[in-house]
C-alpha positions as a printed Julia matrix, in Angstrom:
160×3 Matrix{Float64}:
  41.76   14.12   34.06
  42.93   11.58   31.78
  41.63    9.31   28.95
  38.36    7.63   30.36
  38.26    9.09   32.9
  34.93   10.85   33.73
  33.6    13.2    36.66
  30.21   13.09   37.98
  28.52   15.44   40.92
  26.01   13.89   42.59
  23.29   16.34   44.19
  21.01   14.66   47.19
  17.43   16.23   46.96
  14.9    15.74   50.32
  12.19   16.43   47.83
  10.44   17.25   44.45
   7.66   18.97   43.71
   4.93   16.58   40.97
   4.09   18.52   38.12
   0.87   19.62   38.14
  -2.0    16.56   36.64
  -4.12   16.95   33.47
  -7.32   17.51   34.03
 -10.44   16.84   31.53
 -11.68   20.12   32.56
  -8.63   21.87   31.26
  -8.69   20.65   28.04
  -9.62   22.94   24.98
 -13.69   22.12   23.84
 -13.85   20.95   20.47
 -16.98   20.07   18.88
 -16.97   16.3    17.24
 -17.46   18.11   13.91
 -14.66   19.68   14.48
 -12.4    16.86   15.7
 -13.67   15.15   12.67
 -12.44   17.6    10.43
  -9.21   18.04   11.85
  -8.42   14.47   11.33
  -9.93   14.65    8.2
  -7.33   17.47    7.02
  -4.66   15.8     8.78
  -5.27   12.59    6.79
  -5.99   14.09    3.47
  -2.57   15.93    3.38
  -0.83   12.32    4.56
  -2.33   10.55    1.8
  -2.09   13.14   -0.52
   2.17   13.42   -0.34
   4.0    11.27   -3.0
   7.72   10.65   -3.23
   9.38   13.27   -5.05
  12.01   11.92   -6.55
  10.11    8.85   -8.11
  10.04    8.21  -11.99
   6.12    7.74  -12.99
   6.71    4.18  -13.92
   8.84    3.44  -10.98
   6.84    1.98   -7.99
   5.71    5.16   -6.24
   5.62    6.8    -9.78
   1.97    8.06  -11.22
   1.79    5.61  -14.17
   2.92    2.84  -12.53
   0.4     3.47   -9.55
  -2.22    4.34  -11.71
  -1.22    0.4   -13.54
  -1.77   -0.92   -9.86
  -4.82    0.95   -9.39
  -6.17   -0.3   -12.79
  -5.46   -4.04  -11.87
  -7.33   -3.72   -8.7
 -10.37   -2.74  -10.04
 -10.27   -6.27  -11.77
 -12.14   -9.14   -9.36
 -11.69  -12.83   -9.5
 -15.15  -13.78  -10.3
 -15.05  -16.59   -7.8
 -13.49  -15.1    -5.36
 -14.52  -11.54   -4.28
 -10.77  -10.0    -3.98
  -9.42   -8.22   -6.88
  -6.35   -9.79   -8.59
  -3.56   -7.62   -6.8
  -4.54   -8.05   -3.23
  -4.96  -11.66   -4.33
  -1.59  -12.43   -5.01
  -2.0   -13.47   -8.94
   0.35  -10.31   -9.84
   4.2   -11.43   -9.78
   5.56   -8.4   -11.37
   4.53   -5.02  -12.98
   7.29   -3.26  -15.24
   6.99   -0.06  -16.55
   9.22    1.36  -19.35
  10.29    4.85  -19.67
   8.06    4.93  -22.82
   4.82    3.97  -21.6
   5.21    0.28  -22.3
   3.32   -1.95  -19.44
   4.15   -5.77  -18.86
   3.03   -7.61  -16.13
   3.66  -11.09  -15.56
   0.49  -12.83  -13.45
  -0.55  -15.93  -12.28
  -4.19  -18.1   -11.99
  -5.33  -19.8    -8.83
  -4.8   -23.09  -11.13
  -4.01  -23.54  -15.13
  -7.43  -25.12  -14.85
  -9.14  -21.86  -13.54
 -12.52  -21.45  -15.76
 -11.22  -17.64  -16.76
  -7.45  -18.85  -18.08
  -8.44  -18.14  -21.22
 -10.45  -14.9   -20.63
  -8.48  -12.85  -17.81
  -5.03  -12.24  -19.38
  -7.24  -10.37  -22.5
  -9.66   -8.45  -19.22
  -5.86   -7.48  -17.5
  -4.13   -6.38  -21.26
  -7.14   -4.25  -21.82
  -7.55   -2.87  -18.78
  -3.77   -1.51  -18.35
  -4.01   -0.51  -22.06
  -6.37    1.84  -20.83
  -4.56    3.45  -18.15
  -3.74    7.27  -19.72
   0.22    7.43  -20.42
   0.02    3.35  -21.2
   1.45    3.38  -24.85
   1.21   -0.69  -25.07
   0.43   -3.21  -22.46
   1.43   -7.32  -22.53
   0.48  -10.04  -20.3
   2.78  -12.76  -19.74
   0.9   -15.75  -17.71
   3.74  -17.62  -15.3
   2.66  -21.18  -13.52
   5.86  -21.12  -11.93
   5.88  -20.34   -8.64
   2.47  -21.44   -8.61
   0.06  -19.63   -6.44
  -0.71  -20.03   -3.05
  -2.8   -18.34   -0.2
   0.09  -16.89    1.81
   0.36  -14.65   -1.93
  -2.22  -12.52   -0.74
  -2.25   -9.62    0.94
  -3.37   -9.57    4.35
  -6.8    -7.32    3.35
  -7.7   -10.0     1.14
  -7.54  -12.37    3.86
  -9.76  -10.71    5.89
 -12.3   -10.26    3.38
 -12.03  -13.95    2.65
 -12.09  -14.42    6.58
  -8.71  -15.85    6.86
  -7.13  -13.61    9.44
């Protein structure tokens, strides 16, 4: 046989036998408790895994998570989405050292809290154990827009 060539047998067969069908009867009982807590364990040790290989300020990382979680526990007050999932965060930066900037946006420079959220963010991620200094730099440019948030906060606001 040369180069590209191939050879193929072909077998005729008059008929197959089906596999035998699933049956509901056949399958192993399982009380809903515990159905509920095998997901539960199956879930718990999904969630649970982080990268390996991540620095702690690198996203993935433990401080730098920990910075994200911190910023979401901050709420616009007139809109009930926290500032992450509502798109005001551009950028989070975490230095080796412990040193936090984030540069974040206002729904508009005329937004009644301009003055007061960048002090509510710096304290908040100042607070974050392994945070050795935090600093809020407030951007207008891009400006904000809806399509900035994340698609949970558009279903809260009933957007989606």
């Amino acid at each position: 046989m040369s180069d590209g060539e191939h050879k193929f047998t072909v077998e005729e067969v008059s008929a197959v036998t089906p596999p035998p069908r699933a049956r509901v009867e056949d399958a192993v009982a399982e009380t809903p408790a515990e159905t509920l807590a095998r997901k539960r364990d199956y879930l718990d040790g999904f969630l649970a895994q982080t990268p390996t290989d991540t620095a702690p300020g690198e996203p993935g990382g433990a401080l730098y998570e920990a910075v994200i979680d911190a910023l979401r526990e901050i709420f616009d007050p007139e809109i009930p989405v926290n500032i992450y999932d509502l798109g005001l965060i551009y950028g989070v930066e975490v230095s080796p050292e412990g040193a936090v900037v984030v540069a974040m946006t206002l729904t508009t420079p005329h937004c009644p809290v301009a003055e007061s959220m960048p002090g509510e963010v710096e304290m908040r991620v100042a607070a974050v154990p392994g945070v050795r200094d935090a600093e809020v730099n407030l951007v207008w440019d891009p400006p904000w827009d809806p399509a900035k948030m994340s698609d949970e906060a558009k279903l809260e606001l009933g957007m989606l």
